[in-house]
Each structure stands twice: as structure tokens, then as C-alpha cells.
N, C-alpha and C positions, 0 to 999 in steps of 0.2 A: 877287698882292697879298701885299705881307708882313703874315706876320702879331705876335703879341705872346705873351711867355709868359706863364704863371701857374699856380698849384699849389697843389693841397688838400692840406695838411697833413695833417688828420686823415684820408684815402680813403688817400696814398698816391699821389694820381695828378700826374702833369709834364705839363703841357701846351706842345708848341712845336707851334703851328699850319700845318699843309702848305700847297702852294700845290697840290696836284691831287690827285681823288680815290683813282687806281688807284693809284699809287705811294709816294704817302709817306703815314704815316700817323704818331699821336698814340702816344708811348708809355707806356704804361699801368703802375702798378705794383700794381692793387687786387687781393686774393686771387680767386681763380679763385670764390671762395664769399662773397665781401665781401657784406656786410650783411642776414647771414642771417638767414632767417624759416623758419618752416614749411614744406613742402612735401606736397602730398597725392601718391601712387604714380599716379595717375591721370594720364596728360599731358588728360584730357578736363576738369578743374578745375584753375584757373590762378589764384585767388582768391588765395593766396600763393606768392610764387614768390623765388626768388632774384637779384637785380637784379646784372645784370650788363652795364657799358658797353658800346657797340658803335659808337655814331655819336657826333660831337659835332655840336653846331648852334652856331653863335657870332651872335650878333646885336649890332648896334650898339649903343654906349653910349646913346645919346640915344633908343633905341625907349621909346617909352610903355610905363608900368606896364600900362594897360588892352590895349596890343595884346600885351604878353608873358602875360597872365594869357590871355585869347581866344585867341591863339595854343597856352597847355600845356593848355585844355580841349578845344581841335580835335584837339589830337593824343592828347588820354588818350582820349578820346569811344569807344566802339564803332562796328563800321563801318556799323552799320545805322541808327545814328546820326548818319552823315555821319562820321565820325573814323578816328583811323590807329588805335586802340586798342593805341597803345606807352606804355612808360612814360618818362618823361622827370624827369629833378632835377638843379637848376642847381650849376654848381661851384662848392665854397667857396673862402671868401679869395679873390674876384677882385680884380685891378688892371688897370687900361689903360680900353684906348676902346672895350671890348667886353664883351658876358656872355656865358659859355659855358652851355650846356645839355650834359647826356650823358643818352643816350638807349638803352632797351632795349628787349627784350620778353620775355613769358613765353614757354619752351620750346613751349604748345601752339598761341602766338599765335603762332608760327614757323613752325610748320608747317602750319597753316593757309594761313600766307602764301607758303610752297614751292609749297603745293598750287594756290593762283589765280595764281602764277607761273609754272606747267607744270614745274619742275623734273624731271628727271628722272633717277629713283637705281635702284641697283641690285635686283631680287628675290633670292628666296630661289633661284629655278633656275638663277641667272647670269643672266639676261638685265636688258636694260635697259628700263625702264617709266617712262612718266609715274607721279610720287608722287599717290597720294590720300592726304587723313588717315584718312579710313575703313578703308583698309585696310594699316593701314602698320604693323601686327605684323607684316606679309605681306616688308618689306624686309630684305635682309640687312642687318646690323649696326645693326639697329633695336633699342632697348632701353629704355623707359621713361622717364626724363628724362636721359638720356646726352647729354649737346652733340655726341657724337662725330659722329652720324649727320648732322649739317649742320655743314660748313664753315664754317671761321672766314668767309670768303668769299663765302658760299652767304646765310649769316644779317646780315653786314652789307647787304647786297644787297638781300634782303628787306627791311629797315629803309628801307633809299634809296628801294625804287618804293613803299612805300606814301607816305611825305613827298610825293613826287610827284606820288602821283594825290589829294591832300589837297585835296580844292576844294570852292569857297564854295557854301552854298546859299540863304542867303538874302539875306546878306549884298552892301552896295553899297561896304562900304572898311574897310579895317584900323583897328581903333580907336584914335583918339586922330591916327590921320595921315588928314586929308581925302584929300591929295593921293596916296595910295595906292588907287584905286578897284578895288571889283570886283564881282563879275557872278555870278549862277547860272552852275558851270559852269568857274568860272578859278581856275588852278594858283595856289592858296597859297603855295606856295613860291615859284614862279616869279615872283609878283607881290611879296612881300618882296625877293627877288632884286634886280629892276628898280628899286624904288624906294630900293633901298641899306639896308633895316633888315635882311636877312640877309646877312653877312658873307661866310661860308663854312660849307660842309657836308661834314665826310670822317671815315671812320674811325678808330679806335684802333686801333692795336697794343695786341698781347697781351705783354707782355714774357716773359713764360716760352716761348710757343710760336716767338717768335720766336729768342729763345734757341737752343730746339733745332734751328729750321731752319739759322740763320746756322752752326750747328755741324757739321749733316751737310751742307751745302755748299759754304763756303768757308772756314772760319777754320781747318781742316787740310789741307794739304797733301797729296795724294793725285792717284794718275791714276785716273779714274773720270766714268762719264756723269756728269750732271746730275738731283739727285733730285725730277725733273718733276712727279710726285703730290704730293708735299710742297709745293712752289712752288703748284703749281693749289691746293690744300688753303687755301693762306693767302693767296695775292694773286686766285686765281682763273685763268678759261681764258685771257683773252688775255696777262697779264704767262706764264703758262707758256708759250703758242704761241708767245710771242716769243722765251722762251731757249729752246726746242724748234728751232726756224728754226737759232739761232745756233749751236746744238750740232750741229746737221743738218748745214748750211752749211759749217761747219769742217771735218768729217770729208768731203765732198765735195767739198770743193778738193785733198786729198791728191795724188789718180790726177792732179790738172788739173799738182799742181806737178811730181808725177816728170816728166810727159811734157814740159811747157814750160822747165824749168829747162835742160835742155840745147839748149835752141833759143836760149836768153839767152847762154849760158856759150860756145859755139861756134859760130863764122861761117860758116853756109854760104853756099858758094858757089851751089850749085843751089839756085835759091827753087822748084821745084817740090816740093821738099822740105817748104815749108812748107804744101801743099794740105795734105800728111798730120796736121800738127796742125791747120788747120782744120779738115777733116774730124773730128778726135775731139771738137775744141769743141762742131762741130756738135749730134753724137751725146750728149756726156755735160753737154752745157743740155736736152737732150729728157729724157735719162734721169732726171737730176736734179729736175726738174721733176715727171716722173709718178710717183716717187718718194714725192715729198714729198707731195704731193696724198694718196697712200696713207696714208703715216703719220701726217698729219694728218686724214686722216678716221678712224683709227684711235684717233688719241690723244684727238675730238673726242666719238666715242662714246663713250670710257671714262669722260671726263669728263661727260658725259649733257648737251650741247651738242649734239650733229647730230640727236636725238630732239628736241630740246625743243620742247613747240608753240609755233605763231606763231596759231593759230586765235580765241583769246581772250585777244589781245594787249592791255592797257591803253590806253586811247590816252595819246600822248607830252602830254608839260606841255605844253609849246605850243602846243595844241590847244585851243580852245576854242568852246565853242557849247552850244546849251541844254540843261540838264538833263533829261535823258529813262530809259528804264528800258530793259536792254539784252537782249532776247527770248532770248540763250542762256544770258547766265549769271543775269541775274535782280537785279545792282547800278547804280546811277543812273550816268550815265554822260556828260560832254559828247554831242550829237548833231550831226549836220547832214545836211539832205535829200543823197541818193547823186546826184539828176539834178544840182541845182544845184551840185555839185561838179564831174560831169563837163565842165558848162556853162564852168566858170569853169578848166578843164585844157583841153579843146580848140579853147576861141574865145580864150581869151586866150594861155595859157602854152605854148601850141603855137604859135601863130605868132610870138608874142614869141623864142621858143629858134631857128627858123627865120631871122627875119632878123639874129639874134645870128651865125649861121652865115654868113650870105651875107654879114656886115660883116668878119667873121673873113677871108671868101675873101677878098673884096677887098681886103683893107689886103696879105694876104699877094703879091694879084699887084701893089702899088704896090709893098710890098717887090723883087720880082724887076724890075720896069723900074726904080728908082733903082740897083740892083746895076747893072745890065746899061749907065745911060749911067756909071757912076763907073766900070767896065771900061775902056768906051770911049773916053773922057777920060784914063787913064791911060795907054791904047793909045796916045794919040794925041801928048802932051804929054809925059810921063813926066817927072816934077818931084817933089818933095816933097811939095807941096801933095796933087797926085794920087795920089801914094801912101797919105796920110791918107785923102783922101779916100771910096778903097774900101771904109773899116772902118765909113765913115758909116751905111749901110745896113742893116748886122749889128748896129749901135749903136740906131739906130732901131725897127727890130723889133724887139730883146730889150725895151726900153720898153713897145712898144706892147704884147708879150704881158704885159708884170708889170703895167702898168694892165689890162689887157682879165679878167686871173686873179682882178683885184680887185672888178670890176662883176660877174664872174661869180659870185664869193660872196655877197656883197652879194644880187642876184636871186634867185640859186637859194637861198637864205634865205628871201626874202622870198615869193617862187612860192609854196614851199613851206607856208610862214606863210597864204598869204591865199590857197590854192585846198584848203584846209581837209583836210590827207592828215592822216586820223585816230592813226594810231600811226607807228610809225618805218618798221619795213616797206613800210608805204605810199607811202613815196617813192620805191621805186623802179617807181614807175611810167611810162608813157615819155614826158612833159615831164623828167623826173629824168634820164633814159636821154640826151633829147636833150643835157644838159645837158652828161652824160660824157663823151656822145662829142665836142661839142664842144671840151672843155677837153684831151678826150687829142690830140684832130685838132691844138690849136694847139702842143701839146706837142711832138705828131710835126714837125710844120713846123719846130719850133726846133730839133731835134735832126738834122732831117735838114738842114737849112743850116749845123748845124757842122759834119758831118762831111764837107760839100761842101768846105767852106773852106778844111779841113785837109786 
């Protein structure tokens, strides 16, 4: 969705609104120390602190006073008060068909929220730990109210899941919008989402920090890895893993080009000749492969992503069920009975994924007998028409997979949704599995009928 600009004069800050969260973000000009107060030396009091952007929240122009006021005291609220306990103040001088909110938190409401996040950062012996707040004099490069010690990335992040796990508790609908209902239990956000009164939700850019990354990466010309930390530092693990890949990838085609390059350039005669570059293909997709697996679990621990726990995972927005209190960590929490979940995974979404498969086999073997008489017809006749005619087939099936890819989202959305899999990880459970291996099976079928073709 496009979005609309707008800009406070007096903060400093330019708003062009992104279309995705990871990737593009809002850029910023407020001072690194904008609208300074007091601060105590204690990150343990947060009473005054220094308000610094981090998220925007954009909400439709036509939302109700009373759900935008009900909305900034759900989110200033403490948690034990049902609330994300972040700060939030709306952007001045707006225009357009929207209001922006920008949204922060205090340095120790941060870290708290690293901590019920599992984040996990480095100690003083080198090794890598789950963060406690308790003990987090204990972390390297730990210091008082220093922002350094969490990520630009780290701290927006934070801001995102607590929005997220923002749900209602007593409440039966957004005020001022009937038609917005909700429930002990359901995603606040997600349910402004749906009804259209939340826009969009994404980060700022820091302009100074960005400054210096776009500096030691691309706007000098140099030969030189990729400054990977930096990247993770400001967009996070996955935008790093991905130029990670691509830096990998490229250096790993080198040995592929000396050796193929001369198989392009000069025509042999003996094609036994070419076993020996198969043969190295073979070899160097294995090698590359276990390779990378290494240095990516390498680069995943430094980043304190292959530690992170999944043990007291939040459950996902889309989750929702009654209000209940949750026996390890001790916060309210959607519930839903564990039998009647399995109930509704193995009598339903288990045989439903089942005869998904057996409809998959099937249409694949109508595929092979319509090939097989439009062969035979062509064998026989050998015309124009029959010549069309053979590509009928290949025409048909590519269809029926790009419809079948689209029920299959569609479902495994919906599975998921209505057999009640509490967080994200929970999905891959094996209706989820059957789901994969489905969609790869019809995958492999279409790959493996072109390369028959050709």
C-alpha cells in the first residue's frame, strides 16, 4: 500500500512511509538525544528518560478520537496492567488520510523486553547467554544507559512483539467502531489491522547510523568483504544472512567458472570429457552446501540467533483464546485446551492434507495419460494441429499446479488459524509437514516434466 508523506518541522523528522517492515524504513532526522529530560544512572528507574523514535504506527484518518485515546493508554499502560508500557507521541503538522504515532521506549523497558524475548548477547568470558536483566552488569559491552548494548534492530524488534502480543481484556470492540469486535484474549493490533483503522506499522531509520553504514559499504569503491556485523547491527539477522548467502555464493562460483568456462569456449569432441565436469558439479553443490551450513551456523551464533530460546515463545497475533495465566512465566496469556487442539490436528487437518495429496496424485496421473494420447495422435497424424496439440498437456498442468499452490495457501493459513497452533513454531507440526511436503511433491512433478520435455 502506498503510503503519504508528512513532516514535523519542529522534531526534524521526514516521513515517506514503507511498504515492508524488514526493508525499508522511515528516515529520521531527530538528535540522537531529542527532547531531553533528566535521566537517573540507574537503568532500574525509567521515571524520566530520553524519548527516542523507533516505530511508527500510522492509523487511518477517520479512526475515532475515543479509539486513538483507548488505543495510546493500552500501549502507555504497564504490563501487569494488561499494556505494552512504551511511549508513544503523535507526529506534528500532519496532512493526508492518516495520523502518525512514533513510538519508543525507556532504555530499561528495553531490556526487560530483550529479557522476555530470550535475546541472547554476549558474556564477559566470550561465551554466548541468554540475557537476563538481573544480571546484565555480567554482559560484555554492558554499560549503564548506553543504547550500544542493543541493536538498532534488536530494540525496534522488541517494540514490534510487545504491539503484538497487545490484547484485549475486557473489552468487546474498539471504541467508537462497533464493527471492530473483540474478545478476552485478541490481538489489538491485529484486529485494528483487519478492520482497516491501522495502516501500517515499521521502523525508522536513524539517519546518522545509516550514514555510516551506507559509508563503510557501498558509497566507496573498494574490494572488500561485506561489513556483515554492521548490516545485522541495523537491519538484523535475516536482511545479514541474505547478503551473507550472496557474498558466499559469489566467491563460490569462482573454481565453478575456471573449470566450465573452457567447456563453453572449446568443442569437444569426446563428450566423455564432460563426465569430468559433472563429476566436479557434483562435488562442489555438496561441498558448497556443507560449507555454508557451517558458516552460517557460525555467523548465527555470533549473532545470538542459534541460542535463542523458543521455550517461552509468545504466542503469534493470530492466536487467539481465553485469557488464562501461563504456569512458567507467570503473564496472562491467550489459552486453549492441548487435547482439543490435537483433536482438531488429527481428525481434521490430517486427513484433509491426505486427500489433498491423493487429488495432487491424481490430476498428475490424468496429466501423463493426456500426454501420452496427444503423443500418440501426433504419431499418428502428424499435422499442425498435432503438433499444438502435445504442448496441451504441459499447458494444463502448469495451471492446475498455480491453482492447487493457491488452495494450498489459502488452507494451510486457515489449518493453521483454526486448529489453534499457539506460536509460530508450532506450526511446524506434522499437518504443517504434510502440507510441505505436499507443495514440494507438486513442485518436484513440474520440474521433473520439464526437464523430460527438454
Amino acid at each position: 500500500r502506498g503510503g503519504r508523506a508528512g513532516c514535523d518541522v519542529a522534531g526534524g523528522v521526514c516521513v515517506v512511509p514503507p511498504r515492508q517492515w524488514r526493508d525499508e524504513r522511515l528516515s529520521v532526522g531527530l538528535p540522537e538525544r531529542g527532547m531531553k529530560m533528566k535521566r537517573l544512572s540507574s537503568v532500574s528507574e525509567d521515571i524520566e528518560f530520553t524519548f527516542t523514535p523507533l516505530v511508527v504506527l500510522e492509523l487511518a484518518k477517520d479512526t475515532n478520537d475515543k479509539a486513538i485515546e483507548w488505543l495510546t493508554q493500552r500501549i502507555k499502560e504497564k504490563k501487569h496492567l494488561g499494556g505494552a508500557h512504551l511511549k508513544i507521541k503523535p507526529l506534528d503538522d500532519q496532512a493526508g488520510n492518516s495520523q502518525v504515532y512514533l513510538l519508543g521506549a525507556s532504555w530499561r523497558r528495553l531490556l526487560v523486553g530483550a529479557e522476555a524475548l530470550g535475546l541472547v548477547k554476549e558474556y564477559q568470558d566470550g561465551t554466548m547467554r541468554v540475557f537476563t536483566y538481573q544480571n546484565k552488569e555480567d554482559y560484555k559491552y554492558f554499560s549503564g544507559d548506553s543504547y550500544d548494548f542493543l541493536t538498532m534492530a534488536e530494540r525496534q524488534y522488541i517494540i514490534k512483539r510487545e504491539l503484538e502480543n497487545l490484547r484485549a481484556i475486557n473489552e468487546t470492540m474498539v471504541p467508537g467502531h462497533p464493527q471492530a469486535k473483540l474478545y478476552p484474549g485478541k490481538s489489538i493490533i491485529r484486529r485494528l489491522q483487519t478492520s482497516g483503522l491501522l495502516l501500517q506499522l515499521y521502523p525508522l531509520h536513524n539517519k546518522t547510523e545509516l550514514e555510516k553504514l551506507s559509508t563503510i559499504w557501498y558509497k566507496h569503491f573498494h574490494v572488500a568483504l561485506q561489513p556483515l556485523n554492521d548490516i545485522e547491527k541495523y537491519f538484523g539477522q535475516n536482511i545479514a544472512l541474505y547478503f551473507a548467502f550472496l557474498e558466499y555464493f559469489t566467491i563460490a562460483l569462482f573454481p565453478m567458472a575456471l573449470i566450465g568456462v573452457p567447456y563453453y569456449i572449446f568443442a569437444w569432441e569426446d563428450y566423455d570429457k564432460y563426465i569430468i565436469f559433472a563429476t566436479f558439479n557434483l562435488l562442489w553443490s555438496t561441498i558448497v552446501l556443507e560449507v555454508w551450513k557451517r558458516w552460517c551456523a557460525k555467523l548465527s551464533y555470533n549473532w545470538g540467533t542459534l541460542l535463542m530460546k523458543r521455550k517461552f515463545e509468545e504466542p503469534r497475533p493470530g492466536f487467539h483464546g481465553q485469557l488464562g495465566l501461563n504456569p512458567a512465566t507467570g503473564r496472562k496469556e491467550p489459552t486453549y485446551p492441548n487435547y482439543k487442539r490435537l483433536l482438531r490436528i488429527y481428525l481434521i487437518s490430517v486427513p484433509f492434507v491426505c486427500l489433498s495429496i491423493y487429488i495432487s496424485i491424481f490430476v498428475m496421473m490424468i496429466y501423463f495419460l493426456m500426454e501420452d494420447l496427444a503423443l500418440s495422435y501426433n504419431n499418428e497424424v502428424q499435422s499442425f494441429f498435432s503438433s499444438i496439440l502435445i504442448f496441451c498437456p504441459s499447458i494444463f498442468y502448469a495451471v492446475v499446479i498455480e491453482v492447487m499452490n493457491r488452495i494450498y495457501k489459502y488452507a494451510a493459513e486457515w489449518l493453521t488459524s483454526w486448529g489453534k497452533c499457539t506460536s509460530a513454531s508450532m506450526t511446524n507440526t506434522l499437518p504443517a509437514q504434510f502440507w510441505h511436503a505436499l507443495k514440494s511433491s507438486l513442485k518436484a512433478f513440474t520440474l521433473f516434466e520439464g526437464v523430460s520435455n527438454s
